[in-house]
N, CA, C and O atoms as a GROMACS GRO file, in nm:
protein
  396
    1UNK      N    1  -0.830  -1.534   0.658
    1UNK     CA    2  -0.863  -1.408   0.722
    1UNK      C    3  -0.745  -1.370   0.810
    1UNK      O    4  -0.657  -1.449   0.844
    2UNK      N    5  -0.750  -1.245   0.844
    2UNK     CA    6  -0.611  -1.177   0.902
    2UNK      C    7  -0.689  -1.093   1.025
    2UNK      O    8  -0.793  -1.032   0.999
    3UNK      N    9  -0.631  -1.095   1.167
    3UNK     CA   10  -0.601  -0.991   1.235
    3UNK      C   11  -0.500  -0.899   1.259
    3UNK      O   12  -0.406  -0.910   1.338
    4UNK      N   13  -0.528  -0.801   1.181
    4UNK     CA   14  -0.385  -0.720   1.181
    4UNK      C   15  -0.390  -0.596   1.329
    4UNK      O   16  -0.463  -0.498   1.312
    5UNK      N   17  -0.304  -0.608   1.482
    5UNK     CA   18  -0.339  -0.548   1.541
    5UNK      C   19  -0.214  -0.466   1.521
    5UNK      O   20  -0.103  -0.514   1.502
    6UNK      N   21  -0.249  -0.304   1.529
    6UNK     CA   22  -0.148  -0.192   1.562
    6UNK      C   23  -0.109  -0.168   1.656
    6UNK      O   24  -0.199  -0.171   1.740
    7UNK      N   25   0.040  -0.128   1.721
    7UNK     CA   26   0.050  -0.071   1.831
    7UNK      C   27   0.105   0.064   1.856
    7UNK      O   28   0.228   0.071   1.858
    8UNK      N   29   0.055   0.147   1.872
    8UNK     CA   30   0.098   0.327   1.820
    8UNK      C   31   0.214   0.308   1.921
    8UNK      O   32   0.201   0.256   2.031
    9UNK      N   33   0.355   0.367   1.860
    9UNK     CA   34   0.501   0.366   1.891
    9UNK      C   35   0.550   0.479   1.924
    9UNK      O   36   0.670   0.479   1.955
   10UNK      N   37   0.483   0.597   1.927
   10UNK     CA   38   0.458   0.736   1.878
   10UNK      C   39   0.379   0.824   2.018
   10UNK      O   40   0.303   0.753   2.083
   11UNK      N   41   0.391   0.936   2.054
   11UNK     CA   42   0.293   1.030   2.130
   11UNK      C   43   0.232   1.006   2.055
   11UNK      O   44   0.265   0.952   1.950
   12UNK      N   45   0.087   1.051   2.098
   12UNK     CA   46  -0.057   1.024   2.079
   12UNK      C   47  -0.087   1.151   1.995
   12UNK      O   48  -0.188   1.143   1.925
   13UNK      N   49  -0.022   1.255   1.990
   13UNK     CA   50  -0.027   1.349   1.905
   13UNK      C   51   0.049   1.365   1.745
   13UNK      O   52   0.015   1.424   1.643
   14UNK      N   53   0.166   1.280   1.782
   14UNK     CA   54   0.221   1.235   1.624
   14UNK      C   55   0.081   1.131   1.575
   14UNK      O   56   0.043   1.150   1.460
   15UNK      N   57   0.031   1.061   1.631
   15UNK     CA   58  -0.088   0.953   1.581
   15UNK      C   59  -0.216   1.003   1.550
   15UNK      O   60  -0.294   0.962   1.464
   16UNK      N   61  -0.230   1.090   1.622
   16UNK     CA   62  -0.332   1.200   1.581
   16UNK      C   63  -0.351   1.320   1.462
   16UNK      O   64  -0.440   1.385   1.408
   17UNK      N   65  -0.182   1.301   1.459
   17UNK     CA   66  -0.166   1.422   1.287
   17UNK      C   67  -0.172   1.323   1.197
   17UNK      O   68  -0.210   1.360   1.086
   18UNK      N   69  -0.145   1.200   1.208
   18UNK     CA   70  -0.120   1.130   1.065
   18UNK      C   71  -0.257   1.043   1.048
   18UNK      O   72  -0.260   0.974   0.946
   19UNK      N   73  -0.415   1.035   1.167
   19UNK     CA   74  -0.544   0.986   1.156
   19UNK      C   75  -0.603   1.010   1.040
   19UNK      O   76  -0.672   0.922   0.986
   20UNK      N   77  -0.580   1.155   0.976
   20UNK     CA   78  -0.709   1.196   0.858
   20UNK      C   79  -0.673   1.069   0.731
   20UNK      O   80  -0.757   1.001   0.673
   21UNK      N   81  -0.532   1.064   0.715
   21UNK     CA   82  -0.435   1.013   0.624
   21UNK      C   83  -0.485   0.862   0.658
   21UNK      O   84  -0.556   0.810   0.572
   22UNK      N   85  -0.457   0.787   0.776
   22UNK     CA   86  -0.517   0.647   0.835
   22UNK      C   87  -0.632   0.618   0.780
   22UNK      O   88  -0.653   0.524   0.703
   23UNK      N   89  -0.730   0.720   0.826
   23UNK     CA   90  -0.881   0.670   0.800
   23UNK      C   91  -0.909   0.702   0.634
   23UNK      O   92  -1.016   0.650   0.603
   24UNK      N   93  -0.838   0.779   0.508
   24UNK     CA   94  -0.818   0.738   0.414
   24UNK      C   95  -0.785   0.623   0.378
   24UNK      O   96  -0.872   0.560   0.317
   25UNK      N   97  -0.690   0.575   0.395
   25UNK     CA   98  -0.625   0.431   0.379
   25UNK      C   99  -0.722   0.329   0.384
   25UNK      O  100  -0.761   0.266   0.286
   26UNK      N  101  -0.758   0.314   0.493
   26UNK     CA  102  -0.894   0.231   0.568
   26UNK      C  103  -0.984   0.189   0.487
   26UNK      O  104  -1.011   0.072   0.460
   27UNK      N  105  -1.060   0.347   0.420
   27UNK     CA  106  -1.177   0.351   0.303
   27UNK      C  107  -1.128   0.297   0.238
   27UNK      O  108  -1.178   0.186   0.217
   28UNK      N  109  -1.005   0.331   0.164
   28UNK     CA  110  -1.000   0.234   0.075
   28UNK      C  111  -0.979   0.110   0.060
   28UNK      O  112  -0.976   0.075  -0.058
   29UNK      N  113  -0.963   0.030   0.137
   29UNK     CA  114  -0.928  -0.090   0.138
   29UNK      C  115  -1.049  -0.143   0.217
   29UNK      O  116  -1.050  -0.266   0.226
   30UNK      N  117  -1.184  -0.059   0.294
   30UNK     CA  118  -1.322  -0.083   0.268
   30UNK      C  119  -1.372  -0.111   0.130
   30UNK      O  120  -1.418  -0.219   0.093
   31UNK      N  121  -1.360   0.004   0.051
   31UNK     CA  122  -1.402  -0.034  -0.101
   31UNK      C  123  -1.341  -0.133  -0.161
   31UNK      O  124  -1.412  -0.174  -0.254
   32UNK      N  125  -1.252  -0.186  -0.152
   32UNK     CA  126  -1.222  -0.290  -0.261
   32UNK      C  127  -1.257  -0.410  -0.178
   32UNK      O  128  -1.250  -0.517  -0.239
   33UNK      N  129  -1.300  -0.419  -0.027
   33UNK     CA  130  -1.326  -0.520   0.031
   33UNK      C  131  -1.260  -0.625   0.094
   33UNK      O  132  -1.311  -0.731   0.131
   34UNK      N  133  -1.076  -0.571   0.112
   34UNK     CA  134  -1.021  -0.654   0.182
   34UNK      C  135  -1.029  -0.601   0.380
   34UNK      O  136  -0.984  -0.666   0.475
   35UNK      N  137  -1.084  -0.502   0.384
   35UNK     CA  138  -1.102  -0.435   0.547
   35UNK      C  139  -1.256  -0.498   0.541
   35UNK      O  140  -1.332  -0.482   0.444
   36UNK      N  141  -1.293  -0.584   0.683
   36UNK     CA  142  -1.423  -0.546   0.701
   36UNK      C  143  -1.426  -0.498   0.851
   36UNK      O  144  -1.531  -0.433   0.857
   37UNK      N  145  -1.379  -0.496   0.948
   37UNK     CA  146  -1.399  -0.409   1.056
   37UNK      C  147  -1.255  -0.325   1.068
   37UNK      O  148  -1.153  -0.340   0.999
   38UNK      N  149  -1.280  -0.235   1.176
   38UNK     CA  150  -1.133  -0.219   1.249
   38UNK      C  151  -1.216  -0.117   1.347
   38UNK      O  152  -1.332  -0.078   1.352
   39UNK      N  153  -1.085  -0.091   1.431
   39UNK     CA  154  -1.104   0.042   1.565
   39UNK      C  155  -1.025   0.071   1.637
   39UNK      O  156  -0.911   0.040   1.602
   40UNK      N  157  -1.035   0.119   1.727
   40UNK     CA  158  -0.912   0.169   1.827
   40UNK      C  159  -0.945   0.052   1.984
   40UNK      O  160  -1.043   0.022   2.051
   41UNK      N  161  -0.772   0.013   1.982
   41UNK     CA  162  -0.810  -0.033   2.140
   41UNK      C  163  -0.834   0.007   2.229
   41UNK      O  164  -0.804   0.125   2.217
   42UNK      N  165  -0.907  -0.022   2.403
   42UNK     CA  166  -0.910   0.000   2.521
   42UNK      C  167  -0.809  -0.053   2.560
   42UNK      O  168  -0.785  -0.173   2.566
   43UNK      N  169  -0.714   0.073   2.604
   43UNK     CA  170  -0.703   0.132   2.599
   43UNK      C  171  -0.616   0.212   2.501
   43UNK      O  172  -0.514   0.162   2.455
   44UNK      N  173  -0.658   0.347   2.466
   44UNK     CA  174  -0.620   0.360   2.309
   44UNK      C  175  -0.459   0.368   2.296
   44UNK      O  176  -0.389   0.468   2.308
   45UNK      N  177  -0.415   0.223   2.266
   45UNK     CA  178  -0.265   0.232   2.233
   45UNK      C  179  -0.258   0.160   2.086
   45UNK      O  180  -0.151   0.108   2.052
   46UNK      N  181  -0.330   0.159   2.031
   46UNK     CA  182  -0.298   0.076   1.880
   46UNK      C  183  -0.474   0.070   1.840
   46UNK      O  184  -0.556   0.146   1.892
   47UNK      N  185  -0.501  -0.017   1.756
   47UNK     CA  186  -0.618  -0.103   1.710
   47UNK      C  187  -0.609  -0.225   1.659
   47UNK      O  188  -0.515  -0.300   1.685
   48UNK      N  189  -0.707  -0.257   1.581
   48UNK     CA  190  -0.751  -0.384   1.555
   48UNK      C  191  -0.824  -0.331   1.433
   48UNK      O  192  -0.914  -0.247   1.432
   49UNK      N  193  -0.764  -0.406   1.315
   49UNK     CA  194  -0.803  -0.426   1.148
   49UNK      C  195  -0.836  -0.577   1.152
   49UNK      O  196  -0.753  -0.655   1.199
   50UNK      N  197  -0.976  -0.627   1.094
   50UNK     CA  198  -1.051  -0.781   1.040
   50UNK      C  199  -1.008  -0.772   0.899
   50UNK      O  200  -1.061  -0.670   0.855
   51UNK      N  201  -0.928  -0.837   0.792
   51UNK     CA  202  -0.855  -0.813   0.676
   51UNK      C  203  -0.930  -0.951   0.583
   51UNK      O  204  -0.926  -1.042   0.666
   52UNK      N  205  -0.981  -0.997   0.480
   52UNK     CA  206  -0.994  -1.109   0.441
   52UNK      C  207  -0.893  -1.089   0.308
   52UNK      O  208  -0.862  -0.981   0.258
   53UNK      N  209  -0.859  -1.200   0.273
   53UNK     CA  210  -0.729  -1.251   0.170
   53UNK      C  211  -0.690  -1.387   0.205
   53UNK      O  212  -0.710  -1.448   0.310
   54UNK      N  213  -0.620  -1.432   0.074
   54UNK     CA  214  -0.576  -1.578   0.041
   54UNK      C  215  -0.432  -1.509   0.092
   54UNK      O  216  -0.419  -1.558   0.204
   55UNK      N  217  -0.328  -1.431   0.071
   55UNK     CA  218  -0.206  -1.416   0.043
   55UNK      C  219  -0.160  -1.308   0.150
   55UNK      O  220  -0.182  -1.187   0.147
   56UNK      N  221  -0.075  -1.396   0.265
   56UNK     CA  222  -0.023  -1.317   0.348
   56UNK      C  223   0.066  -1.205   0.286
   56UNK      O  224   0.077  -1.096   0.342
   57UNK      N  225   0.114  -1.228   0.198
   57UNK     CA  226   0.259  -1.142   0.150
   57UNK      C  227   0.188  -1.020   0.083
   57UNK      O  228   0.267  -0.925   0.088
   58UNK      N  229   0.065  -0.981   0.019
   58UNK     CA  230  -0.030  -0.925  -0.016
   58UNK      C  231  -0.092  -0.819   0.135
   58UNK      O  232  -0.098  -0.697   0.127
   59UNK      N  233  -0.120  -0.872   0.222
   59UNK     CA  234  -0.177  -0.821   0.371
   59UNK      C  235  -0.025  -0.739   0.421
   59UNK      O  236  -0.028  -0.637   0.490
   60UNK      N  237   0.081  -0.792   0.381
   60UNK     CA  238   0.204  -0.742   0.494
   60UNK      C  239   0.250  -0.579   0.340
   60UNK      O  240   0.294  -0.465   0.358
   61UNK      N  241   0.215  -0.648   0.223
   61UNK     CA  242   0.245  -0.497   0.161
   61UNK      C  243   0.109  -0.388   0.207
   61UNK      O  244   0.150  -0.272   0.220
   62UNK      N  245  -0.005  -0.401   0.226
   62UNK     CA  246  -0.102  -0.336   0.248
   62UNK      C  247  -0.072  -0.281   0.375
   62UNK      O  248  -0.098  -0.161   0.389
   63UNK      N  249  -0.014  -0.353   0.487
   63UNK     CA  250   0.029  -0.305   0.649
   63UNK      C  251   0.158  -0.206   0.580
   63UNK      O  252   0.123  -0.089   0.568
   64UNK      N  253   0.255  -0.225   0.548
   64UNK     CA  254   0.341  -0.134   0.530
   64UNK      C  255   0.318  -0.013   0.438
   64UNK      O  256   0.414   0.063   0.431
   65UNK      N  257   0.180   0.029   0.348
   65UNK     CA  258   0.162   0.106   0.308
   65UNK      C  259   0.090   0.224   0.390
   65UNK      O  260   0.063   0.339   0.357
   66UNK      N  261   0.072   0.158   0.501
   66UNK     CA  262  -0.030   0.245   0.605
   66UNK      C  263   0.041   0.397   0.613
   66UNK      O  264   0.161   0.418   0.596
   67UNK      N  265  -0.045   0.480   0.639
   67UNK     CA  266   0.009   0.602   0.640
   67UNK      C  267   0.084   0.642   0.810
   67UNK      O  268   0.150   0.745   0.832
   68UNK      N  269   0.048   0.514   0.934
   68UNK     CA  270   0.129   0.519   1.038
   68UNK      C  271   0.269   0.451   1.042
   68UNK      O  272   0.382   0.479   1.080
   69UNK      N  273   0.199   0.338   0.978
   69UNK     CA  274   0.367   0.314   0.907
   69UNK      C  275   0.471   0.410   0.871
   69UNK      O  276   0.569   0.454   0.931
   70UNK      N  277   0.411   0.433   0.733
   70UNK     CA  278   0.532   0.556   0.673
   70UNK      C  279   0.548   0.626   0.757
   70UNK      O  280   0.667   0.655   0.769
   71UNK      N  281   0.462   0.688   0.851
   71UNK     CA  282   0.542   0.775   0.913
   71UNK      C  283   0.602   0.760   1.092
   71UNK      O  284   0.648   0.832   1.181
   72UNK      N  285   0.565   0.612   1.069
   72UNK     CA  286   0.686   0.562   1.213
   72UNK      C  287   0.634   0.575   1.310
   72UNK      O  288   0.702   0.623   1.400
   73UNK      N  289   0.500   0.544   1.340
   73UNK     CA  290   0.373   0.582   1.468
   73UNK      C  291   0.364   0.454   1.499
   73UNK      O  292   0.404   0.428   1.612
   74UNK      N  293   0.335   0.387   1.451
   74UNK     CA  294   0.253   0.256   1.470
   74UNK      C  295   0.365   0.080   1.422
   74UNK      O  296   0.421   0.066   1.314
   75UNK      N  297   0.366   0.015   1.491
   75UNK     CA  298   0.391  -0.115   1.448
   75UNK      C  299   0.254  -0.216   1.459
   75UNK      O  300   0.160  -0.219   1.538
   76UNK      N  301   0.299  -0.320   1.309
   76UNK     CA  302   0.217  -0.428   1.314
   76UNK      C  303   0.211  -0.558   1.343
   76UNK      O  304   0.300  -0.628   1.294
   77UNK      N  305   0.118  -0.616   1.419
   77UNK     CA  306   0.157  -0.783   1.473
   77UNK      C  307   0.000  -0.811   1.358
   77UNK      O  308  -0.110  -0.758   1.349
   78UNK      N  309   0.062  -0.908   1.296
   78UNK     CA  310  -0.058  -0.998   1.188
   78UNK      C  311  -0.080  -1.145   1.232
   78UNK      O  312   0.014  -1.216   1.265
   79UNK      N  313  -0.180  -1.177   1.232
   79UNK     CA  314  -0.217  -1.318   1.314
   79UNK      C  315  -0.303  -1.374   1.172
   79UNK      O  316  -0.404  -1.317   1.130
   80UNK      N  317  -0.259  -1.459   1.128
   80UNK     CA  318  -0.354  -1.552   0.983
   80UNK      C  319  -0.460  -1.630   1.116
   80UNK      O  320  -0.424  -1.644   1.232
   81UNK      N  321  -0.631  -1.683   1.042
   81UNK     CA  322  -0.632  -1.762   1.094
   81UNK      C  323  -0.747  -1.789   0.990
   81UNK      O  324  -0.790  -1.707   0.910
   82UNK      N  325  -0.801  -1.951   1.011
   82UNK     CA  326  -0.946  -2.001   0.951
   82UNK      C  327  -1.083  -1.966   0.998
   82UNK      O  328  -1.134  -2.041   1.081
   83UNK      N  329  -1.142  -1.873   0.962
   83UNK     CA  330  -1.267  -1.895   1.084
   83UNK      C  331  -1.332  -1.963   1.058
   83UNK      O  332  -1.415  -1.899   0.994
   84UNK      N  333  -1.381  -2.122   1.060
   84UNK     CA  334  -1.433  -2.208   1.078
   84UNK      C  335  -1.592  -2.215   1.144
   84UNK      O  336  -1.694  -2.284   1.132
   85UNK      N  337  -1.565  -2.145   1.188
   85UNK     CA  338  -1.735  -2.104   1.300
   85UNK      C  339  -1.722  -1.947   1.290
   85UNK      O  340  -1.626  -1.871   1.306
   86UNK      N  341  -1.891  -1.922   1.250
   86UNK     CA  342  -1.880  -1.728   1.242
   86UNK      C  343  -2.024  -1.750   1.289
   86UNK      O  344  -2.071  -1.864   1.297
   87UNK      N  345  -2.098  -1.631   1.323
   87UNK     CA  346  -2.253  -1.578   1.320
   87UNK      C  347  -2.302  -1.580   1.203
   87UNK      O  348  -2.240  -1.619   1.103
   88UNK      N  349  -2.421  -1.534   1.205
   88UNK     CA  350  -2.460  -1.556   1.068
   88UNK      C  351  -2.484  -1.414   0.999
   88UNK      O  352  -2.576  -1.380   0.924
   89UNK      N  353  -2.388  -1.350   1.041
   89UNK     CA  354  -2.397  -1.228   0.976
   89UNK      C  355  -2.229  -1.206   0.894
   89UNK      O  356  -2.201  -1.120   0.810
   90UNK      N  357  -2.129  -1.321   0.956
   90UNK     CA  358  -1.990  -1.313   0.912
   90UNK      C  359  -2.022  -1.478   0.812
   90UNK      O  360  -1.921  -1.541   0.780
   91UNK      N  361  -2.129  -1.520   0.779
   91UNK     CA  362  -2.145  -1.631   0.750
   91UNK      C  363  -2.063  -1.639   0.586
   91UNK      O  364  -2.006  -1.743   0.552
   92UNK      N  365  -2.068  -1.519   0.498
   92UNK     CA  366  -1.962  -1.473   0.385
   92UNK      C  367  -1.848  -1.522   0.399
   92UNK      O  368  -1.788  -1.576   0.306
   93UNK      N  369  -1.795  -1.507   0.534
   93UNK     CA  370  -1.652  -1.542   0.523
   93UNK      C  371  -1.611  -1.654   0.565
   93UNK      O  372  -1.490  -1.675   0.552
   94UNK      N  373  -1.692  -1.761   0.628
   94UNK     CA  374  -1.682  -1.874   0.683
   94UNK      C  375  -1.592  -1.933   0.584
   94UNK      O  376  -1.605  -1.914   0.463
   95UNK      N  377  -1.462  -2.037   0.661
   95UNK     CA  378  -1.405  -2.127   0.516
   95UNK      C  379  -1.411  -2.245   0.628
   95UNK      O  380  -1.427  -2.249   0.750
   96UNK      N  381  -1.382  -2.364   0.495
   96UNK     CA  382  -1.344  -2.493   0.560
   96UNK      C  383  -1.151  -2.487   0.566
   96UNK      O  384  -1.068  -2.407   0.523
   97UNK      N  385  -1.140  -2.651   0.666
   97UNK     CA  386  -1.012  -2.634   0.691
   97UNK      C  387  -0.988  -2.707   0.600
   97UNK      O  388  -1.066  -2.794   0.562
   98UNK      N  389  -0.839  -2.679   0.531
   98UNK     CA  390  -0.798  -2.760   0.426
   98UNK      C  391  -0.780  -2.923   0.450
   98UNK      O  392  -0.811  -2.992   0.546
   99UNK      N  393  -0.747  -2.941   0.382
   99UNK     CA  394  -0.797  -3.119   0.394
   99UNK      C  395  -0.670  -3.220   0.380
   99UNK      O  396  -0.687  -3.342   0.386
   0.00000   0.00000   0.00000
């Protein structure tokens, strides 16, 4: 699993023309099921994308296709990690640690 957090690089109004385009992106990568949360931070200077995948190099082409990307708003910090312990509503994504 991946935390991919954004940090808008950009006035808040360049980030705001290129949102409709963002929250496209988003859906789609809702539908195929590698996004399961995301949102905007407190305070709103970036967000926070929950990403599941085996293949970092796969997650870092998906971050650079972003439509804040392309257009130079936003940078990305990606954090891999195991979640080992979830609720039982993230209980889907639970993995063991490799061995």
């Amino acid at each position: 699993m991946f935390v991919l957090e954004l940090t808008y690089i950009a006035p808040i109004e360049r980030i705001d023309a290129a949102l409709p385009e963002h929250v496209a992106w988003l859906e789609a990568h809702y539908e195929t099921g590698v996004f399961i949360a995301s949102g905007r931070k407190v305070p709103r200077d970036g967000g926070v994308i929950l990403a599941v995948g085996e293949d970092r190099a796969k997650i870092e082409e998906i971050t650079r296709s972003d439509p804040f990307t392309v257009a130079g708003v936003a940078e990305y910090s990606i954090t891999e990690f195991i979640p080992t312990k979830t609720s039982q509503a993230m209980e889907p994504y639970r993995q063991e640690l490799p061995s």
